[in-house]
C-alpha positions, 0 to 999 in steps of 0.5 A: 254765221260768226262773220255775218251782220243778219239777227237769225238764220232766216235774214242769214239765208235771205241774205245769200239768197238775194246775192245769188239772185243779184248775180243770176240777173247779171249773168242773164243780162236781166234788168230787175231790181232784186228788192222788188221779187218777193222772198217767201222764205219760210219753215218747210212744210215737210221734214224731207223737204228741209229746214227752210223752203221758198217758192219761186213760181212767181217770179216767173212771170214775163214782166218779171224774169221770164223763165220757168220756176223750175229754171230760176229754182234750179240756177239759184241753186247752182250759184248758193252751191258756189258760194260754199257757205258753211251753214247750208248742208245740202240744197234740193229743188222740187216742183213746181218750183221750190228751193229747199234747205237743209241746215248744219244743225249741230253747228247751227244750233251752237251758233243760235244758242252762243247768240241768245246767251251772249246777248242775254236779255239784249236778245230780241233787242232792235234800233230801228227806232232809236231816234223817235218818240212815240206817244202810246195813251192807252187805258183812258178810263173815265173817273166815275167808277171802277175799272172794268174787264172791257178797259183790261183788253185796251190797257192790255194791249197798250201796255204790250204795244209800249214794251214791244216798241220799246225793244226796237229802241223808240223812245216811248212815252206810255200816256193815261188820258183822264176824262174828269170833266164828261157826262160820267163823271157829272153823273157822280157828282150829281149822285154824290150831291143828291145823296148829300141832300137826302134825295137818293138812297143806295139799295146796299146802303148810302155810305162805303160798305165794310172792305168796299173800296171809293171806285166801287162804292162809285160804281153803286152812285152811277148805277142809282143815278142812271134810274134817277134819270130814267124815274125823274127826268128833270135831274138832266137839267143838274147834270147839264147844270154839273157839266157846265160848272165843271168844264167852266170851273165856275165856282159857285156863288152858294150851294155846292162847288161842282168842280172841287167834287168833281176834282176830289173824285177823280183824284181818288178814282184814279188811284184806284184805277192805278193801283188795279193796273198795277196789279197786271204790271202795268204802268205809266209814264204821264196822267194828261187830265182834261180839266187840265187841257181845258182850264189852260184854254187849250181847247179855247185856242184850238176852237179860235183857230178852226173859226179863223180858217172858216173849218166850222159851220154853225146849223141854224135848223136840225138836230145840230142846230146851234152847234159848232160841227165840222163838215166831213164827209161821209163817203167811206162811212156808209154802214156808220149810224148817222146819229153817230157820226152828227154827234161826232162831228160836233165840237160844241153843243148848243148849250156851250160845252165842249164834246169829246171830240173837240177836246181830242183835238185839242189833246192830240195837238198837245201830244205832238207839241203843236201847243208850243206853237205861238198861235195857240201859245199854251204850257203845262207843268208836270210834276210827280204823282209817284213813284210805281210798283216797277220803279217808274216815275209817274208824272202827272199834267198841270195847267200853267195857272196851278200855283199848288206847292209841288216836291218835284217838277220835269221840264215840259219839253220832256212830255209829249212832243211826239214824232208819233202818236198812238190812240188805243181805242176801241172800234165804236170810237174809229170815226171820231178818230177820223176826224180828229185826224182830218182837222188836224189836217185842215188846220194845216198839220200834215204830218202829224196827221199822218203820224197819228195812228188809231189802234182799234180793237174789238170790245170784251162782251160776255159769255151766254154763261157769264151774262146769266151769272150776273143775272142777264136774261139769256133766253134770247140765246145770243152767244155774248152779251155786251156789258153796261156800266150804267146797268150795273152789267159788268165784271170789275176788273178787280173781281176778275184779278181776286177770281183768277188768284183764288182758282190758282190757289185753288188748282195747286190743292187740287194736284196735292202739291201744296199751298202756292205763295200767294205773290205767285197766285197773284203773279199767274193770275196777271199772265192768264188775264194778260194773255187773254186779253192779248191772244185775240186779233185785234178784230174779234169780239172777245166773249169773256168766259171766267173759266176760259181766262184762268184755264191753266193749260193749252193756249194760256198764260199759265201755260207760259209760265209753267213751261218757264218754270220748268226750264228753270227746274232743269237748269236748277237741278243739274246745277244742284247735282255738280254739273258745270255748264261749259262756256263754249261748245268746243264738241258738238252731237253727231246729230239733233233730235228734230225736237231739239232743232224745232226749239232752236229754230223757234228761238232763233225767229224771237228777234224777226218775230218781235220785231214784225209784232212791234212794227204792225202793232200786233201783240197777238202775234208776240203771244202766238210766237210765246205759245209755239216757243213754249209748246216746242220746249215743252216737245223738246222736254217730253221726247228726249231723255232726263238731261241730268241722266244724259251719259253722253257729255257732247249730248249734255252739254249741247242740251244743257246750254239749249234750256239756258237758251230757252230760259233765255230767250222766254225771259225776254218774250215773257217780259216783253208781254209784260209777265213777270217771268216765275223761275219756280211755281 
């Protein structure tokens, strides 16, 4: 493989194989383009059979190749024998038509482990996407209160999407949308006012309890004022009230300034919101604030050119009488609640006040730079918010308007400005994504409509046994629950991070193996709820079970993390005991053990796995590729002898150099999956 330009063995074998076949249809006279065949090369299903396998029945067919599976298995063969390439020992054929490969191990596996270590963590690296920018927002809490374990699956998985394209060389632009002028944040507001005024009273109390931080203490206002609402519904008139102030930035003549509140909350919200984040590795590029996009009349230009092209309609009777609405259709939509489609479909309520779609759109053209355009004409500053946990600049949008003294500014052609745009949001929201997409369309931005992508995912509900711990009534005997903010029936993010640190304190006590330092606590805690909210499809309900999350075993984060931090003590150990590890394999063991050729071959696959993760946006597949990693090390260590004890030196060395491919090569994934890889527990 030393003379050959594929990332593993898998594109080495593919490669030779499509050249035996261009060959095979010459000299059959057979005109077929070879890329339109379908390769389904894969690890064989039996040991007898081989390493690799790929079926050919299906090219069988008369309008492929006309000729009988077991004929082309059988030909292919003959001309992959031919070619005498070094890695292959021996090519078999079965019925009803496959082609099977059996590998030089030992040289193979030298190749795959010199590999790994000589690029290091370059390993796994790709450029396809060297020369695009991708914008990914993900998280996007709104400001009212405290992140929940709902909002730890969106920003999650967009953390994961982030690093994963990242490896494959895009230019990534990691985006936190801050909704501080919507409905829940005037809730607050209208909260804070009217605790102010003596009007609502907070059954734990009216101010911060002791250790009780802003976003929780928020949490209690919006759950009082949502029974406010319900006991005296007159109180929706200040929230209309609330909103219209903020989202005009009317600031009032007497009585309360709305906006500076509203302003002053968010701020401290988000901090909050950030620094929970944080604590599950995750960070950001840019804060895009919305009252930001709506003061530099971003949403005004954006509004003005749908009237001009006639795209709005304006109901007179119904429930959007008086309403700015997009007509779309409804065709592929048929099981969506109507009601929520009409309320998507409005941009402008009868009272005046812009809806989150219409403010979407406006976003998302901003995200793709379109606000440049001298229709819309309309820049923001940005300038630094901070400095993050990984060293991480974190620029935060201003409108044009704000003169406010600032230490540090970037130049706006260096935010936004995307080739690609990616919205992790969840499901409830897929059609108010259409049609922010379609009216990009009908404003005329084809290709920035088709560059938009929406990364749904399913929400986190929870558990019959969560749900009663909170208090829920379960008689219904429903296997999940869905969460309520407004209820007050959740699991804060933040409850969940402490939860799994004190658990994983809690089980060190328990295998008699001394207190754990509480960085490392903290550090499993991140990797069991990351890879929790990671594991699942992207399509499956997550019912949230608080002992499932911190298992410490089977499929879970921990589980990673331990392995890790046992290829390290291996490394570590030998070291300690004067073995020097040799920079070469000059020779090579008669034979592997097939748990040591299982390790090599899943090591070998990061780069094509990675690389399938990060082009179908899959983080799920990246953690399903960790587990197997993991459990094939953990095979590798169980049934071959104590390395350190080995007497055999070709055996040693080959063993030694295959866990520093190991440390290597889980490194990089467990990075890429945003852990922060521990080399002792």
């Amino acid at each position: 493989m030393a003379d050959a330009t594929p990332k593993d063995f898998y594109e080495y074998l593919l490669l030779h194989i499509k050249q035996a076949v261009t060959t095979y249809l010459a000299h059959e006279q057979i005109s077929y383009d070879v890329e339109q065949l379908a390769f389904d090369l894969r690890f064989s299903a039996q040991a007898s059979f081989g390493d690799y396998s790929m079926p050919v029945m299906a090219w069988a067919g008369k309008n492929r190749l006309g000729r009988p599976p077991l004929v082309l298995a059988e030909a292919i063969k003959t001309l992959l024998n031919d070619m005498n390439i070094p890695a292959i020992q021996e090519i078999t054929v079965t019925k009803p038509g496959y082609l099977n490969f059996r590998l030089n191990r030992a040289e193979v596996g030298k190749d795959i482990i010199e590999h790994v270590l000589e690029t290091g963590a370059d390993f796994g690296q790709n450029s396809v996407g060297s020369s695009v920018k991708v914008v990914v927002e993900h998280t996007n809490i709104n400001s009212n209160k405290a992140a929940h374990v709902g909002h730890l699956r969106n920003s999650c998985i967009g953390d994961t999407v982030v690093r994963m394209l990242r490896t494959q060389g895009y230019q990534v632009e990691a985006q936190n949308y801050i909704d501080d002028s919507g409905v829940q944040v005037a809730d607050v507001v209208v909260g804070f006012t009217l605790l102010k005024q003596g009007q609502m009273h907070l059954p734990e109390g009216n101010e911060p309890q002791p250790g009780e931080s802003f976003d929780y203490f928020c949490s209690r206002v919006y759950v009082a004022v949502g029974k406010m609402y319900e006991t005296q519904p007159a109180l929706l008139e200040l929230r209309k009230d609330v909103l219209r102030s903020i989202e005009h930035h009317e600031e009032p003549e007497q009585g309360p300034d709305y906006p500076l509140l509203a302003a002053d909350i968010s701020r401290q919200i988000v901090q909050a919101h950030l620094q929970t984040m944080a604590r599950l590795n995750i960070s950001y590029d840019v804060l895009t604030w919305e009252s930001a996009i709506l003061s530099a009349g971003l949403w005004q230009h954006t509004f003005e050119m749908l009237k001009e092209r006639n795209l709005l309609e304006k109901p007179e009777t119904g429930k959007a009488a008086g309403c700015w609405v997009l007509p779309f259709g409804d065709n592929n939509m048929a099981d969506a609640d109507e009601d929520e489609r009409m309320k998507d479909k409005i941009f402008v309520r009868s009272d005046g006040t812009a809806t989150y779609t219409a403010k979407d759109i406006s976003n998302q053209l901003w995200k793709f730079g379109l606000s440049d355009d001298p229709q819309i004409g309309v820049t923001f500053r940005f300038t630094l918010w901070g400095t993050q946990h990984d060293g991480r600049k974190l620029w935060t949008m201003r409108a044009p308007k704000d003169v406010t003294a600032v230490n540090e500014e970037v130049e706006n052609q260096r935010i936004g400005h995307a080739k690609k745009v990616i919205n992790v949001i969840d499901v409830r929201q897929s059609y108010l994504q259409q049609v922010v997409y379609e009216s990009l369309r009908r404003l005329g931005y084809v290709e920035q409509a088709d560059n938009s992508k929406h990364l749904g995912y399913e929400v986190v509900t929870l558990s019959r046994a969560t749900a009663a711990s909170l208090g829920v009534d379960t008689s219904d005997g429903r296997e999940f629950y869905a969460m309520s903010g407004r209820k007050g029936i959740e699991i804060k993010a933040d409850d969940l991070i402490n939860a799994a640190i004190t658990r994983m304190q809690e089980a060190r006590r328990e295998e008699s193996k001394g207190e754990i330092a509480p960085e490392t606590a903290a550090m499993l805690a991140a990797s069991a709820i990351r890879y929790f909210m990671i594991r699942f499809g992207l399509q499956q309900i997550i019912a949230l079970d608080i002992d499932e999350v911190l298992r410490p075993n089977g499929d879970t984060g921990v589980y990673l993390q331990y392995a890790y931090a046992r290829a390290n003590s291996i490394e570590r150990r030998l070291r300690e005991s004067g073995y020097e590890f040799l920079t070469r394999l000059e020779q090579l063991p008669d034979q592997l053990e097939q748990s040591e050729w299982e390790l090599l071959r899943h090591i070998d696959a990061y780069p094509r796995k990675l690389a399938e993760a990060a082009e179908s946006l899959t983080p799920s597949l990246l953690a399903a590729y960790a587990y197997d990693l993991a459990a094939h090390f953990s095979d590798f260590y169980e049934h071959t002898p104590p390395i350190v004890k080995e007497t055999d030196e070709h055996v040693k060395a080959f063993r030694a150099r295959l866990v520093q491919a190991t440390v290597q090569a889980m490194s990089n994934v467990l990075r890429t999956l945003g852990f922060e890889p521990l080399e002792r527990i």
